[in-house]
C-alpha positions, 0 to 999 in steps of 0.5 A: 925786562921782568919789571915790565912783563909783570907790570904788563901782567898786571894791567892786564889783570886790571884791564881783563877786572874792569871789562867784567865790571863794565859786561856786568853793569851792562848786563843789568836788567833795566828797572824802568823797564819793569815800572813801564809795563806795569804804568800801561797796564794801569792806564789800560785798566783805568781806559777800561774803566773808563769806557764802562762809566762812559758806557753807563753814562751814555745809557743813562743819558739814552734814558732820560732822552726817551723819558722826556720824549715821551713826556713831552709827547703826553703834554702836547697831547693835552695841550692839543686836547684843551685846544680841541676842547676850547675851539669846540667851546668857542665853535659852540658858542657861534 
């Protein structure tokens, strides 16, 4: 009877050990939890960027837009104002 009280002793000591081990594994911090929010705040950091160069770009497209607008503008009117010139030439020339 004693032999079995104390091999029962001891499987509970071993059973009562290893439940700690197992609640102390569990208890762990996730480290892929850590890696996770540091990744989303680098691709928020790099969708920020992001839209700042599109931004800039979308300016600079704006810009070159109005700049050839405004070129061409100033070439039809020279070309209207050689073909006034011409048809004037040519009127006086009847």
């Amino acid at each position: 009877m004693n032999m079995l009280v104390f091999l029962s002793l001891i499987f509970g000591i071993l059973n009562a050990i290893l439940l700690a081990v197992v609640l102390f594994i569990l208890k762990q911090p996730d480290p892929n939890r850590g890696r996770q929010l540091t990744e989303t705040q680098e691709l928020q950091e790099r969708i920020t960027e992001l839209t700042k160069h599109v931004v800039s770009f979308e300016k600079k497209i704006e810009g070159l837009i109005n700049e050839s607008r405004t070129e061409n503008l100033a070439k039809l009117e020279r070309v209207n104002q050689d073909m006034g010139r011409q048809l004037k030439t040519i009127h006086d020339n009847l």
